[in-house]
C-alpha positions in Angstrom: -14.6 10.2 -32.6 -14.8 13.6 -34.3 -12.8 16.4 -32.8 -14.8 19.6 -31.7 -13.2 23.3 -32.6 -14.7 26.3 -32.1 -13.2 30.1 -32.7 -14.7 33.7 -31.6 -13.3 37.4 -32.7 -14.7 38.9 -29.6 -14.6 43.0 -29.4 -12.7 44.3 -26.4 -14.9 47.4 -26.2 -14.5 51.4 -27.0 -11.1 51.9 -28.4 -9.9 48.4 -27.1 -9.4 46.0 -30.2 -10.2 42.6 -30.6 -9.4 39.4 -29.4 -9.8 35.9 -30.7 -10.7 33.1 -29.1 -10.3 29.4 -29.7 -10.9 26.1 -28.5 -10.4 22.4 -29.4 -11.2 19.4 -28.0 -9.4 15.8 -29.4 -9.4 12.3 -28.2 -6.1 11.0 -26.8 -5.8 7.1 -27.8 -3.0 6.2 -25.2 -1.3 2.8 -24.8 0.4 1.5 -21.9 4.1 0.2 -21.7 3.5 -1.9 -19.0 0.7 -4.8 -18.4 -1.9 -2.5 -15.6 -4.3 -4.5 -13.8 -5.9 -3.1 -10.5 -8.7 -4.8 -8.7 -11.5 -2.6 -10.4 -9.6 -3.4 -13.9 -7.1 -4.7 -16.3 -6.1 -2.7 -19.9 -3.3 -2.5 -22.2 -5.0 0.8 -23.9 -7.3 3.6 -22.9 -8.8 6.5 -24.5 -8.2 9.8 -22.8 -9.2 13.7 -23.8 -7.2 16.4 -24.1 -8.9 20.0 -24.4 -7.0 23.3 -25.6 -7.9 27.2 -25.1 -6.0 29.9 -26.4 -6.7 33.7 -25.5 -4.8 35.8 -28.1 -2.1 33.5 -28.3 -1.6 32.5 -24.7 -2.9 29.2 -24.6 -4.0 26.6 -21.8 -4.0 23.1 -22.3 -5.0 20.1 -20.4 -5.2 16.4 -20.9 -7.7 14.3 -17.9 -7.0 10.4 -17.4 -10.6 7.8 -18.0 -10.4 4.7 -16.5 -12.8 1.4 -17.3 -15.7 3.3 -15.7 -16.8 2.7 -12.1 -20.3 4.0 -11.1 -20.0 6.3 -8.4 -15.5 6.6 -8.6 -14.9 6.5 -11.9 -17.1 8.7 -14.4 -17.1 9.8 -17.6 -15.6 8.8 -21.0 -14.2 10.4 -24.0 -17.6 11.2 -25.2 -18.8 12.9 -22.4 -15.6 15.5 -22.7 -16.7 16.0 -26.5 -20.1 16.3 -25.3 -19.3 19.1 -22.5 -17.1 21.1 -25.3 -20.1 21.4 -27.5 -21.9 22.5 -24.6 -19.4 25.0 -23.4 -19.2 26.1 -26.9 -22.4 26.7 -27.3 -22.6 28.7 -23.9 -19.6 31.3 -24.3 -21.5 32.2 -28.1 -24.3 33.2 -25.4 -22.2 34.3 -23.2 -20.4 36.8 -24.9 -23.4 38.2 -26.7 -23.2 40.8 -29.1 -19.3 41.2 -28.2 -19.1 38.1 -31.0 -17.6 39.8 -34.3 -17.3 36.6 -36.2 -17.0 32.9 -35.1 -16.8 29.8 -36.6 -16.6 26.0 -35.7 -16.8 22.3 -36.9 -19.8 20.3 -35.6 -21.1 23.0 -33.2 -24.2 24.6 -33.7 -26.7 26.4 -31.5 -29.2 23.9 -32.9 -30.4 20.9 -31.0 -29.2 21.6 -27.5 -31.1 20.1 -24.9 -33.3 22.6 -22.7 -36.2 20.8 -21.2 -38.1 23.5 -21.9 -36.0 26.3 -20.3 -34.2 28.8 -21.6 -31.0 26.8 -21.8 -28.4 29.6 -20.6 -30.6 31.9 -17.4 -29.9 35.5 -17.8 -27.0 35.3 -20.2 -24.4 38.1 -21.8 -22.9 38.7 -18.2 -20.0 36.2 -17.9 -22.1 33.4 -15.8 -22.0 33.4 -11.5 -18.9 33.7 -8.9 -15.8 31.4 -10.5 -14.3 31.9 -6.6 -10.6 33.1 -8.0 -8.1 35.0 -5.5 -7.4 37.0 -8.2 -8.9 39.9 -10.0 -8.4 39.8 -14.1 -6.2 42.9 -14.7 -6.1 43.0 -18.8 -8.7 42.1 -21.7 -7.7 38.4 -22.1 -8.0 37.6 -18.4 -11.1 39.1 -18.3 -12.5 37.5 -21.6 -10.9 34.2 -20.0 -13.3 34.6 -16.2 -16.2 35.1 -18.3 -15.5 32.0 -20.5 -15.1 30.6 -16.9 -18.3 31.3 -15.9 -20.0 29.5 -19.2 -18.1 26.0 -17.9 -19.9 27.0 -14.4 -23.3 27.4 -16.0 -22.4 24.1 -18.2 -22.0 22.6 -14.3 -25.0 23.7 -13.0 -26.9 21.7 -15.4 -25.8 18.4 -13.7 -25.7 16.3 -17.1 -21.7 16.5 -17.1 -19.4 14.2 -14.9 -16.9 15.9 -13.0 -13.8 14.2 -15.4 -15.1 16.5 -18.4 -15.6 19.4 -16.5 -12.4 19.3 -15.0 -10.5 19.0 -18.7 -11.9 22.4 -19.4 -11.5 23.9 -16.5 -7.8 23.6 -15.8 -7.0 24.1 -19.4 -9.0 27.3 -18.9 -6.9 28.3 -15.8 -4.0 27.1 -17.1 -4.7 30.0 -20.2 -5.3 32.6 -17.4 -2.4 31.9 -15.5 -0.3 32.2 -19.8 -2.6 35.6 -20.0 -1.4 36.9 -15.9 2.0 35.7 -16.0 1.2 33.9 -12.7 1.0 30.4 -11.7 -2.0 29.0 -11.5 -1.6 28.0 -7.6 -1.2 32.1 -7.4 -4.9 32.4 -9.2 -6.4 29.9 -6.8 -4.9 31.6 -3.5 -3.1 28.5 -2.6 -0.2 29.8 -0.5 3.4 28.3 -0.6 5.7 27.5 -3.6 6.3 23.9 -4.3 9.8 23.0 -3.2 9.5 19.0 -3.6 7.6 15.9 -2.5 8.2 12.3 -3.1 7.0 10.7 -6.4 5.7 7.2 -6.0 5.8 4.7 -9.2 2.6 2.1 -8.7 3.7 -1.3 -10.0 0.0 -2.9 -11.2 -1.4 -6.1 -10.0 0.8 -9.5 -10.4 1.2 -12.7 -9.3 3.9 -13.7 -11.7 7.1 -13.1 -10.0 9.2 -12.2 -13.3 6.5 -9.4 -13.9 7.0 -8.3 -10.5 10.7 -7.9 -11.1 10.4 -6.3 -14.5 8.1 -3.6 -13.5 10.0 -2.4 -10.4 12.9 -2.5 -12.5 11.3 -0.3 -14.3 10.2 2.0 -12.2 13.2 2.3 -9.8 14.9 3.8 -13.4 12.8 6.7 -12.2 12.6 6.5 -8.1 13.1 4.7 -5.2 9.1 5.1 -3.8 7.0 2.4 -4.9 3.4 1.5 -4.4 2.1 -1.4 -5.1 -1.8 -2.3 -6.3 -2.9 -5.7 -4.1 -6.1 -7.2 -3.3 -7.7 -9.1 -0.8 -5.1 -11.9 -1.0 -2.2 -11.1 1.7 -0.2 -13.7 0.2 0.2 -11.6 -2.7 1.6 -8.9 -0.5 3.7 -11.2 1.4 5.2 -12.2 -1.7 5.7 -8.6 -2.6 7.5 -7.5 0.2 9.7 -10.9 0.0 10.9 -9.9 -3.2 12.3 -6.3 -2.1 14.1 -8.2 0.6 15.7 -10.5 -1.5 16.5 -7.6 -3.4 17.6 -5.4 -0.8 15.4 -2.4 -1.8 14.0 -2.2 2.1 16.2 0.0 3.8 16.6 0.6 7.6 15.4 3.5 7.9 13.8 4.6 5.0 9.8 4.0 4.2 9.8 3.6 0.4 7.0 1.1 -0.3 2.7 1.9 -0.3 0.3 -0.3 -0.7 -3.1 0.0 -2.8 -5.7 -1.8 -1.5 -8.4 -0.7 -3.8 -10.9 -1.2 -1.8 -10.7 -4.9 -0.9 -9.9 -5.2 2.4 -12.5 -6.4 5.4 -11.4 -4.6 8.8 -10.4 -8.5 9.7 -8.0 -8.5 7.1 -6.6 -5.5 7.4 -5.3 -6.3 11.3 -3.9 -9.5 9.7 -2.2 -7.6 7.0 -0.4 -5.7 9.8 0.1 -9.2 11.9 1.3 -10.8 9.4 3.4 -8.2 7.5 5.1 -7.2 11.2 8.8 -7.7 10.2 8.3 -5.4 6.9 6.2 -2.1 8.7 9.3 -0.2 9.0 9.8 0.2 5.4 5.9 1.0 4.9 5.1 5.0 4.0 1.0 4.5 3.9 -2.0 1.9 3.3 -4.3 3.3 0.1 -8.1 2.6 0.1 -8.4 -0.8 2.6 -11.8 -0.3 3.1 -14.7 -0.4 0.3 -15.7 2.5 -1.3 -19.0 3.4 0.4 -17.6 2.8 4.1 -17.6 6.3 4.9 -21.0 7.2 3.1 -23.3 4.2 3.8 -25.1 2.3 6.8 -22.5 -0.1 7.6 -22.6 -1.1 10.9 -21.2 0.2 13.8 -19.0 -3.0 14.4 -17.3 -2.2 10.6 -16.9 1.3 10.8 -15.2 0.8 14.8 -13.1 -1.7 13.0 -11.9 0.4 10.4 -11.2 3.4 12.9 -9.1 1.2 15.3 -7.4 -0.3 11.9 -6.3 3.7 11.5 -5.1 3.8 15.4 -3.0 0.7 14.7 -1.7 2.2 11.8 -0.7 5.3 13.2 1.1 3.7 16.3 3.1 1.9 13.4 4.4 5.3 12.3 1.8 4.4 8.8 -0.6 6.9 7.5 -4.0 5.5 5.7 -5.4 7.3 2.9 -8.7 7.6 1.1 -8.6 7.2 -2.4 -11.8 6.2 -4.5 -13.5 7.1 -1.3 -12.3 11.2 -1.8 -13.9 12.8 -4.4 -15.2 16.3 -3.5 -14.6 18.8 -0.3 -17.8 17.2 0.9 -16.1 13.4 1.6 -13.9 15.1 3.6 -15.6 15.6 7.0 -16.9 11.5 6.6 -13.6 9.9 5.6 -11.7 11.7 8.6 -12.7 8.6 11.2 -11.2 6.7 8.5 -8.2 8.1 7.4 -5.1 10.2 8.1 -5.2 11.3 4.6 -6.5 11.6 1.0 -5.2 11.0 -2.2 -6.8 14.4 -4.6 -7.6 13.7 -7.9 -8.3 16.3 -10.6 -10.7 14.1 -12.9 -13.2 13.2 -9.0 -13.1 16.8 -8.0 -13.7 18.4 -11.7 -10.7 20.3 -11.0 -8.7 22.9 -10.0 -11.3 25.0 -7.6 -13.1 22.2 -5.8 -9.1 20.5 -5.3 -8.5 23.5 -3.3 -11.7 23.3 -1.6 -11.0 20.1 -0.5 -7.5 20.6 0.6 -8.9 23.4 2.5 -11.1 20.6 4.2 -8.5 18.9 4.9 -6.5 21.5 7.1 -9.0 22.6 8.7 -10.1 18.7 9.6 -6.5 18.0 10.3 -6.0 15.6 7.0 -2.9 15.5 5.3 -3.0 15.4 1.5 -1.5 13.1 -1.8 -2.1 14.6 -4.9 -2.9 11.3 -7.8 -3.2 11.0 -11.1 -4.4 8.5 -13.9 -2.9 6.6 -15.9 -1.9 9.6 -19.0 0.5 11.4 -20.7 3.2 14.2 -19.6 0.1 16.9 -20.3 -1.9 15.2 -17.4 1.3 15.3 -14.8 1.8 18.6 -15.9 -1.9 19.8 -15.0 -1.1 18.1 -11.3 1.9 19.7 -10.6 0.6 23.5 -11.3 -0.6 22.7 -7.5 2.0 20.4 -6.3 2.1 22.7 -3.2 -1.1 21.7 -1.7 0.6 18.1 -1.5 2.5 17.4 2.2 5.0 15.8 0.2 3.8 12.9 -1.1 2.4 12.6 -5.1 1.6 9.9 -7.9 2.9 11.5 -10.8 3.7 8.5 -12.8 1.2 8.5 -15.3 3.6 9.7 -17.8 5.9 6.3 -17.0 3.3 3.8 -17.5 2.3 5.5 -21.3 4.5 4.7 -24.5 6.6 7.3 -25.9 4.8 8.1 -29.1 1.5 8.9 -26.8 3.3 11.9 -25.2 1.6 15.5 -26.5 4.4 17.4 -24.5 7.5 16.7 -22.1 6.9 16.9 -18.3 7.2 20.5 -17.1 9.0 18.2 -13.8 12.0 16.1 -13.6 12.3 13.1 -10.9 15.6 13.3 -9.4 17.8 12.0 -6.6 20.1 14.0 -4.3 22.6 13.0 -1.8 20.3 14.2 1.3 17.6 12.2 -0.1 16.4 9.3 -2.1 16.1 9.4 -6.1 12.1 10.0 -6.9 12.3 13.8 -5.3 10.3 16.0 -7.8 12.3 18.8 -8.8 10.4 21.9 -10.8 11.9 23.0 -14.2 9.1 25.4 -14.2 6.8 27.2 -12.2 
């Protein structure tokens, strides 16, 4: 797949200078260390995108995970990011107007872009719509930088881009402006608190080979003691699951380490039999991720399924376990639906199309009383290291083990985190080397 680049000497106005602008998009060809099979899919290797921006030498980057796609969850490929940066690139050249000195690109043209008949980029030269930021651009970069925001939000408005493209460029973007402030990028959003910590869970993929099972949370205990582990509609897996960690003696009085992933598969039957039949192990479990199908919350199921699935959240919760929404959570507007559902959601960067609709939706969720997980996919340090720019929207739970399932030689960057243990608290605590 060819790479897209893309660079702009911009003028900064009377007596200001210039600035240069540039951008790059690239596949990322990733391949897992680990065998990862979840109930919507099984893969060894996965293509990912990784987008860059610099600003005058402060520079943003950003890498979004891309599952086996899953109509309606999972959206967008590699091509669809290398379609929204010719796009985009094609917008800030509009946008920017007669402020362009020179530019110059590979494969990008004004040529050929699809209009319908419209005049592709409305009113143009004025740095696009509201890019809802809580902070004001105070120099000529951060400035240049809001109105190369605004060509991703007119790219947006269009509709043609899935929300896993749009959010590559638009946290690499905020990742530049928060270089070009000196400020995190939480501080650009106006999400309040520093992040102090939160408990890193390592997913162990679907299995039903017991040396497997053992090899992989070998593996990822190297890293932390909180472990979550994919299942699917067959409790005997899970039985045999929690069996192992007892043999093992990784369940602790005490201590919930262990999730469970669902992904979607459970019936509201066999979710009260999971908690029947798993009884003696509750005490060790932290949360339930995704029992019920996708489409629960959105569709016409009957009122029998749905009263089933909200008394499988009361049983939970007098348990002392929380139920999240995963595939179900995409944007601030699941929010209000899944709340029946759920005592949580899991955010994810690549379903929201980043950084602003995340806070959005976490907004949703303390106002609706919903705590939040913050996910990621299966990727490199780069896409943990776009996650944990807003680890303090999390209430102290996060996956942020992508990094750990990906082969060395994949890795763009080193995690901006570490994982670490203290004597106050189990190993898997996330502790910040930056921010």
């Amino acid at each position: 797949m060819e790479e897209v680049e893309h660079w702009w000497r911009v003028s900064g106005g009377e007596g200001k200078g210039e600035h240069r602008v540039e951008v790059a998009f690239a596949p990322l060809a990733i391949r897992l260390n680990r065998r990862w099979k979840t109930a919507h899919s099984a893969s060894s290797e996965r293509t990912n995108a990784k987008f860059d921006i610099s600003v005058d030498g402060f520079v943003g980057s950003s890498e979004v995970g891309l599952p086996p796609p899953k109509a309606g969850i999972y959206e967008g490929t590699a091509a669809d990011c290398r379609t929204l940066a010719l796009d985009f690139s094609r917008r800030v050249t509009f946008v920017l107007g007669e402020r362009v000195a020179a530019s110059g690109a590979t494969a990008v043209s004004l040529e050929g872009l699809e209009t319908g008949g419209r005049t592709p980029f409305g009113s143009g030269g004025n740095g696009g719509g509201g890019v809802d930021l809580a902070r004001q651009p105070e120099s000529g970069a951060e400035e240049l930088l809001v109105m190369i925001l605004g060509a991703l939000d007119e790219c947006a408005a269009t509709g043609r881009h899935p929300r896993a493209a749009l959010a590559l460029l638009e946290t690499a973007i905020l990742r530049c402006l928060s270089s070009a402030a000196e400020v995190p990028v939480r501080d650009i959003l106006g999400v309040e608190g520093s992040p102090d910590g939160a408990r890193c869970f390592y997913t162990v993929g679907m299995t039903s080979c017991r040396e497997e099972l053992a090899g992989d949370v070998s593996y990822g205990r190297r890293n932390t003691d909180f472990l979550k582990f994919k299942v699917d509609g067959d409790l005997e897996t899970c039985a045999k699951v929690f069996a192992y960690l007892e043999e093992e003696s990784l369940l602790v009085d005490g201590r919930r380490n262990v999730a469970i992933d669902a992904n979607c598969s459970w019936s509201p039957r066999l979710a009260l039999e999971f908690l029947d039949r798993m009884e003696k192990y509750l005490p060790h479990l932290f949360m339930i991720e995704q029992p019920f199908p996708f489409d629960v919350p959105f569709s016409d199921s009957s009122p029998e399924e749905r009263e089933g699935w909200a008394r499988f959240k009361r049983e939970c919760a007098r348990r002392g376990i929380s139920v999240y929404a995963d595939e179900s959570m995409r944007t601030s507007g699941d929010v209000k639906d899944l709340s029946p559902f759920c005592h949580g959601v899991n955010i994810k960067l690549e379903k929201t199309g980043g950084y602003r609709e995340a806070v959005r939706a976490w907004r949703e969720c303390q106002a609706g009383g919903l705590t939040v997980w913050l996910g990621c996919m299966v990727g490199t340090a780069l896409n943990c290291n776009v996650i944990v720019e807003i680890l303090s929207m999390s209430d102290g739970s996060v996956d942020l083990d992508g990094f750990l399932l990906t082969s060395p030689e994949c890795q763009p960057c080193r995690p901006s985190f570490r994982l670490t243990g203290r004597e106050e608290c189990p190993a898997g605590r996330i502790l910040m080397d930056r921010l």
